[in-house]
Each structure stands twice: as structure tokens, then as C-alpha cells.
C-alpha positions in Angstrom: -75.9 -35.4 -0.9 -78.9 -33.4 -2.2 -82.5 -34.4 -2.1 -82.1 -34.1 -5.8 -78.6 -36.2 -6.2 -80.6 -38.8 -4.1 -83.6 -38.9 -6.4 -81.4 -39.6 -9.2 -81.7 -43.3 -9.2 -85.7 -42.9 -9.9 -86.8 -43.0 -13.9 -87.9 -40.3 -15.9 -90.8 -42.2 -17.1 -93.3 -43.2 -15.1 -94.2 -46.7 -14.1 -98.0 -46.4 -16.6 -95.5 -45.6 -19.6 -92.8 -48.1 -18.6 -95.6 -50.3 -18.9 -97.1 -48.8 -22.0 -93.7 -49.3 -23.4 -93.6 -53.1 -22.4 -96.8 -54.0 -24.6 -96.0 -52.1 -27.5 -92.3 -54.0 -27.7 -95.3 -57.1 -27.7 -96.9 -55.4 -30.6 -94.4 -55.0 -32.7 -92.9 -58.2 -32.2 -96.3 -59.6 -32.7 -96.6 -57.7 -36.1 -93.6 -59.3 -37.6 -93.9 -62.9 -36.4 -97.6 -63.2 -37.5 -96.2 -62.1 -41.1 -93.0 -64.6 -40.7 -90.5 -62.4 -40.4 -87.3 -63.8 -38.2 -86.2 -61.6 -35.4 -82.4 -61.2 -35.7 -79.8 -59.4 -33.2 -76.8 -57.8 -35.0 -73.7 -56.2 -33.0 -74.1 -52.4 -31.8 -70.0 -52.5 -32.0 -67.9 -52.8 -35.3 -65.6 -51.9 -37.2 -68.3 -50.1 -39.7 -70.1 -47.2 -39.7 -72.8 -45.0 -42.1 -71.3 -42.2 -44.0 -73.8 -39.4 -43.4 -73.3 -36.1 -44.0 -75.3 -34.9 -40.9 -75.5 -38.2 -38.7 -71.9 -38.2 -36.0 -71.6 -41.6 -34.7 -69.4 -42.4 -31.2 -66.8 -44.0 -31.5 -64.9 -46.8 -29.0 -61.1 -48.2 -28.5 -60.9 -51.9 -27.1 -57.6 -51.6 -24.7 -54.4 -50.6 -26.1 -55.4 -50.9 -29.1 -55.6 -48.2 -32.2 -58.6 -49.3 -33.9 -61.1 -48.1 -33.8 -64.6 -48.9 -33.5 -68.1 -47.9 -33.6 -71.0 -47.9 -31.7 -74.0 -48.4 -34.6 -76.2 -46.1 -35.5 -78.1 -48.5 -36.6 -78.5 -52.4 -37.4 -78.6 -51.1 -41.2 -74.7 -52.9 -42.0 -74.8 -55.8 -40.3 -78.6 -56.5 -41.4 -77.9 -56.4 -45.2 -75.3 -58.6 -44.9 -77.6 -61.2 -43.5 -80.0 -60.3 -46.6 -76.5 -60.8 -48.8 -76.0 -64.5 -46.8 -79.4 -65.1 -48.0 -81.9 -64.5 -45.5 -85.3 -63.0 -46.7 -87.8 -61.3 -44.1 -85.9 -59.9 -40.8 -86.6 -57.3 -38.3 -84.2 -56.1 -35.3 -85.3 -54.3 -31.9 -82.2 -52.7 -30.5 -80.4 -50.1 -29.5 -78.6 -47.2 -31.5 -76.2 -44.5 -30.5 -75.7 -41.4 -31.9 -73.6 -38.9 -30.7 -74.4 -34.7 -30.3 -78.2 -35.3 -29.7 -79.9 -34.7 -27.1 -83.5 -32.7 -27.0 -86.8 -33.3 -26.2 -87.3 -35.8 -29.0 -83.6 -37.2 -29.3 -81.4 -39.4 -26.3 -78.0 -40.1 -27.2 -78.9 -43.8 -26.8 -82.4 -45.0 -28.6 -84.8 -48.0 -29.0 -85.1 -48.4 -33.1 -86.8 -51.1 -34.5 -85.6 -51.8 -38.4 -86.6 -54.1 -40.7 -85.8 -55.7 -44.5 -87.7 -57.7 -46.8 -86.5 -59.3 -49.9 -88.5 -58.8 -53.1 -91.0 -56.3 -51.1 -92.1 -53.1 -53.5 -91.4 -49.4 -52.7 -94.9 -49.2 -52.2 -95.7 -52.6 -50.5 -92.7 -51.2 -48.1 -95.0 -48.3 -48.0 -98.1 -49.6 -46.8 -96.7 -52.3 -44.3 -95.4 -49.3 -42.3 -98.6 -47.9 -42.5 -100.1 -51.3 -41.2 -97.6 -51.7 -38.1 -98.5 -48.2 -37.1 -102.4 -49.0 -37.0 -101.4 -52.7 -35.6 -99.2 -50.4 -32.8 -101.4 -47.7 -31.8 -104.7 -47.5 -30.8 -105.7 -44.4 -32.7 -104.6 -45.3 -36.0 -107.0 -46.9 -38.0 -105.5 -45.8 -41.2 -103.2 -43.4 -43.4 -102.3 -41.2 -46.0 -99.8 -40.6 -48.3 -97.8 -37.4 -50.3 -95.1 -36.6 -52.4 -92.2 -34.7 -51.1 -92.9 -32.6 -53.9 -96.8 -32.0 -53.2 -96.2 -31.4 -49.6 -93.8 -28.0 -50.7 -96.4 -27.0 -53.0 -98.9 -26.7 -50.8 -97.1 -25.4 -47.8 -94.1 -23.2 -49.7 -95.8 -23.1 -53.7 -92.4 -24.1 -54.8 -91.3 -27.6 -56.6 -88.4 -29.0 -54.3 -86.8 -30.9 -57.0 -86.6 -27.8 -59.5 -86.2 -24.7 -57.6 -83.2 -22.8 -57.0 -80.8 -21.3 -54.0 -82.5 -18.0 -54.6 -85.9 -19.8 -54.4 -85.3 -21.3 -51.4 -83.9 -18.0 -50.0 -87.1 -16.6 -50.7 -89.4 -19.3 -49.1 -87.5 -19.0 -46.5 -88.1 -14.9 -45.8 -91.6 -15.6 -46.7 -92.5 -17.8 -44.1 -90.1 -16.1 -41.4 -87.6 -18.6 -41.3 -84.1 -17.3 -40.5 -81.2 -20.0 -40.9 -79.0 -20.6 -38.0 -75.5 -18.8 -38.2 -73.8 -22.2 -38.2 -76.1 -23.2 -41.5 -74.2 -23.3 -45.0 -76.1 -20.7 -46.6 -75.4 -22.0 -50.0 -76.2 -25.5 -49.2 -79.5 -26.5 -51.1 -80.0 -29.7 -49.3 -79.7 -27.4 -45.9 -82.5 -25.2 -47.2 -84.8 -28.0 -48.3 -83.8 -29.4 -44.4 -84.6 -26.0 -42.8 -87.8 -25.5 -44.6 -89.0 -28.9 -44.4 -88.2 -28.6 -40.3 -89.8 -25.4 -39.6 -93.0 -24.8 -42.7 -93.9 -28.7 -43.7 -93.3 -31.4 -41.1 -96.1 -30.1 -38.7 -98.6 -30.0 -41.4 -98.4 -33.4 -41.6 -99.8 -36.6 -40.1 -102.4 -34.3 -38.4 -105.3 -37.1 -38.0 -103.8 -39.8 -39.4 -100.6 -40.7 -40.0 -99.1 -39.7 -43.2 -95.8 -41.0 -45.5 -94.5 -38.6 -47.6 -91.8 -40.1 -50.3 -90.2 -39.5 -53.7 -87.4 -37.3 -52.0 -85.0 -35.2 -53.3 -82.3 -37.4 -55.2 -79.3 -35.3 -53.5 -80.7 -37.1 -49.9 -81.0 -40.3 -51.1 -78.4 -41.8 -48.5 -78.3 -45.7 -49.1 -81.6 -45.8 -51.3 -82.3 -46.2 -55.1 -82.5 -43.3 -57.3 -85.5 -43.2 -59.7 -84.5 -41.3 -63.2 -87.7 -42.0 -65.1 -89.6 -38.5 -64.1 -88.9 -34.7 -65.3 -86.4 -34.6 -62.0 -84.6 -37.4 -60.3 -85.9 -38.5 -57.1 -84.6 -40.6 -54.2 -87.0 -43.9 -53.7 -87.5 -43.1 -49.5 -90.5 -42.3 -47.6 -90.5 -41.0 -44.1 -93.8 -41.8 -41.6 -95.1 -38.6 -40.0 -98.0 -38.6 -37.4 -99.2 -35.3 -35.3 -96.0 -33.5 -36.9 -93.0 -36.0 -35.5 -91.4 -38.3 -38.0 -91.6 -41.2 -36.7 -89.8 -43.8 -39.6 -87.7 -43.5 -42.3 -87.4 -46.1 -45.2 -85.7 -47.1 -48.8 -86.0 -49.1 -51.9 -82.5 -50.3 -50.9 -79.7 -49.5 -52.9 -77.7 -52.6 -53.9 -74.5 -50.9 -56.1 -71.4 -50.8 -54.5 -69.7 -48.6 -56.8 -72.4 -46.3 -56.1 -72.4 -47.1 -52.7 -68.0 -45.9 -52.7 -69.2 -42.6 -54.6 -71.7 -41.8 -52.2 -69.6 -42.3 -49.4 -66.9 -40.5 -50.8 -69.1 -37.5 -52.0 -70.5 -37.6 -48.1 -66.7 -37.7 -46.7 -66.7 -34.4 -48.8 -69.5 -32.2 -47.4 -68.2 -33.5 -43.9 -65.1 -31.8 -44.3 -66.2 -28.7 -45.7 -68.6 -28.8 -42.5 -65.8 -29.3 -40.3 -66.5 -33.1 -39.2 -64.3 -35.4 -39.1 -64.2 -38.1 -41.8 -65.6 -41.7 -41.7 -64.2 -44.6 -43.2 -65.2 -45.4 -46.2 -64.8 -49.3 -46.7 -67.1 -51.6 -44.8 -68.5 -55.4 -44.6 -71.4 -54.0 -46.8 -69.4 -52.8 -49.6 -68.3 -56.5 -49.9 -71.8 -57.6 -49.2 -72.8 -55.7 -52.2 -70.1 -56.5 -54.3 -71.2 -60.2 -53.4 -74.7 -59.8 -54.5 -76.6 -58.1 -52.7 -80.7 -58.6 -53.2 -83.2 -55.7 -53.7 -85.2 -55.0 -50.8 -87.3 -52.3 -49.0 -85.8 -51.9 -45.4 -87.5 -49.1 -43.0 -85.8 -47.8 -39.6 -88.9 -46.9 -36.8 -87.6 -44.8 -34.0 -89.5 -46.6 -31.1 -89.2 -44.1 -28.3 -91.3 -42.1 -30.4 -93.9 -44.4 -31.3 -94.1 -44.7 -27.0 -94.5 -41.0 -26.8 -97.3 -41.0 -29.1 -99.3 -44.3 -27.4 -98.3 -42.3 -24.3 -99.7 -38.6 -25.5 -96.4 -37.3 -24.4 -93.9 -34.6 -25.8 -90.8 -35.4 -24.2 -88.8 -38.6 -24.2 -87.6 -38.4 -20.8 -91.1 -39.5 -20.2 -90.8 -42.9 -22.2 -87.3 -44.6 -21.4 -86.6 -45.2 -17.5 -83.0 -43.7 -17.5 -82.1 -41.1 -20.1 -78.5 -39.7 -20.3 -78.4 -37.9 -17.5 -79.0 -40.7 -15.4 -77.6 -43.3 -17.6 
């Protein structure tokens, strides 16, 4: 055995961060209590999964038999169904699994806090983010907020909504960015994605944290769609601070019939990208058929929020036993 096999059974993160990580779980908790939110816990196995084009979720066989389930990417299905029975304010602390990522901000296994509140605004939904990240972290003592679309202005001088393929091409040379071979090429979504990586996301959230929102209504996933402007947009914000996203939230989409074509038109793209497909019918769909009341819901990746209270780049150095010594 190696000096380095033996070593193994030490964390990554150090004792000061482990404990770091201890009193913010206390924060957050503390947050949603003091605003009477019930903590729920939700299954991290079933039988349903999210239908994202770029999100590959791992999958698990109980014994001999063929079915097949899957570990949850997040408590998103299971937590709506609880809004559907009729509960009002909830939040979750729990694990997630997805599979293929691994990095210096990603761990196949995460901490992700997510919570739903019934009634709550797109913009209310807005500013309580903003509130739990100054109630979490001791440098935060307020935020801002920008448009998808005014963020590409000022960074690319291009409307997101509007522009074109070619326009994005363009941006792209501009500002040096060459697309990875394995990158659909005609894929507007996977410009905006490439773009918004490598020119936009470390403008943001430099001081303060900022939420950008109104995105593009082709990456709406399971939020509402707003028609009412000169473009469609997709009612989500995402919570940046010192250029990491950090959250990612909806006015929740409630339409199961929307809900099936979405899927479907996910299932789609995921072929033509050489994924495998995921199924399509789920305790939600019912959920929504059932009634299903409008909500904001945000998903907080809280490794992240660690790494930040912590000053670190790397979460290795904010869980005890990543992966590679899982």
C-alpha cells in the first residue's frame, strides 16, 4: 500500500471548511423556518426523471428486476407533487446525482438546497434568493439585477432573443471563442450556452451578487413562458456572485400538455445528440393534470455557496469525500 492509497481515507476539505459548511446548513435552515416554510425530504430514487436536453441522470436496477430507476437530479418531481397535494411553502436540503460531471466546480454527487412557494411572484421569487444569499454569507449585504438580454448587449452588443446563427457565429470570432468539435454548430441554444460560458458569466456578480432573468424562451425547461414582449422569453433567473452561478429558478410551469411537448421536443435534441432517451411520463404529469398551483421554486447549488463563504475555487475543498474517495 502507498503512502498515498493510505491517505485516502482523509477529506479533501479541511476540518475549518467542514465546519464552515456545518453553520451555513444552520443558515439556511434558519432562513426558511423563520419565514415558515416546512422542511420536507423527498426520495433521491424513482421511477421519474427531468427531460433535459443537456442534464444525463444515473440510473439504478433493484435486483432482478428490469425497471428501471433513477437517482434524482433533483427534489424538483417529487416536491411539486407535494405543492399538487396541497402544501404551500417547502424547502429540501439533499443530495443530487448527476452523471458525466466532474470538474472543479461539479462532483457527481451534490448538496442542493430547493425550494417552492405557492402564490410567490417571479420577482418576489427574485428577491428572496437575493435575501438568503445576504442572510448566508457574510459579504453580501445586497444585490443586483439584469436581463439576459442586457447582459449580451453590453458584453456581445447583440440582442439574444433576436439575433441569428450567423450573429452568433460572429460574436463568437469576435471575442475569440472557438466552439468545441463535439458542439452542434447549428444549434442556437448551444451558441447562446457557449457565449454566455466563456464572454458573460464572469462579468457578473463581481461585488455583489447579481440575478440575471427573462431568458431565452427556447431554455425555458419547466418554467412559464412570457409572450407579452417584442420576443418570447422564458420566466427564470439564475443567481451569479464573483462569476459562478450559484442558483437557478422558475415561475413554475403548471401545463401538462405543455409539460408532454417539452419533454418530447427534449427526447428529440437528445437523440440527434446521441443520448439516450428519457421517459417521458412521470408522477408530475399527473400532478399537473391534477391541478397543479402556480409557484416560484429556485434550486441553490450548496457546495458552491460553501466555496464562496470559504474563498475557495475548487470543491474538493468543501465536501469531506468527493468521488474519488467516495
Amino acid at each position: 500500500m502507498t503512502d498515498e492509497t493510505r491517505e485516502n481515507f482523509l477529506p479533501t476539505a479541511s476540518i475549518e471548511n467542514l465546519t464552515r459548511r456545518s453553520h451555513l446548513l444552520q443558515r439556511v435552515r434558519e432562513f426558511f423556518l423563520e419565514r415558515d416554510f416546512l422542511e420536507v425530504d423527498t426520495p433521491v430514487l424513482s421511477r421519474d426523471t427531468v427531460v433535459d436536453c443537456y442534464i444525463d441522470p444515473i440510473s439504478v436496477t433493484l435486483g432482478n428486476s428490469a425497471e428501471k430507476f433513477w437517482l434524482q437530479t433533483s427534489p424538483e418531481f417529487a416536491m411539486k407533487r407535494l405543492l399538487a397535494a396541497g402544501m404551500e411553502s417547502i424547502f429540501q436540503i439533499t443530495r443530487a446525482f448527476r452523471d458525466s460531471e466532474r470538474g472543479d466546480l461539479h462532483n457527481p454527487e451534490f448538496t442542493i438546497v430547493e425550494w417552492y412557494m405557492v402564490g410567490q411572484s417571479y420577482s418576489d421569487g427574485q428577491q428572496m434568493l437575493g435575501e438568503l444569499l445576504a442572510h448566508s454569507l457574510d459579504d453580501v449585504d445586497s444585490f443586483s439585477r439584469v436581463s439576459y438580454e442586457a447582459a449580451f448587449r453590453e458584453t456581445l452588443n447583440i440582442n439574444p432573443h433576436t439575433c441569428s446563427v450567423d450573429e452568433l457565429k460572429n460574436a463568437a470570432s469576435n471575442h475569440n471563442v472557438v466552439p468545441p468539435s463535439s458542439m452542434n454548430t447549428n444549434d442556437r441554444d448551444e451558441w447562446l450556452n457557449l457565449l454566455l460560458a466563456e464572454c458573460v458569466e464572469h462579468t457578473l456578480g463581481i461585488d455583489q451578487p447579481t440575478i440575471m432573468y427573462d431568458y431565452p424562451a427556447s431554455q425555458a425547461a419547466l418554467a412559464c413562458v412570457d409572450n407579452s414582449g417584442e420576443a418570447p422569453v422564458a420566466q427564470r433567473f439564475e443567481a451569479y456572485y464573483k462569476g459562478m452561478e450559484l442558483a437557478n429558478g422558475y415561475f413554475e410551469l403548471c401545463d401538462a400538455e405543455e409539460h408532454q411537448h417539452r419533454n418530447d421536443s427534449n427526447n428529440k435534441k437528445r437523440r440527434a445528440d446521441s443520448r439516450s432517451e428519457l421517459p417521458t411520463q412521470s408522477y408530475l404529469l399527473s400532478a399537473m393534470s391534477h391541478g397543479l398551483p402556480q409557484s416560484t421554486g429556485v434550486a441553490l447549488g450548496f457546495d458552491r455557496l460553501v466555496m464562496l463563504a470559504a474563498n475557495s475555487s475548487l470543491i474538493d475543498d468543501v465536501i469531506p469525500f468527493p468521488i474519488e474517495r467516495a
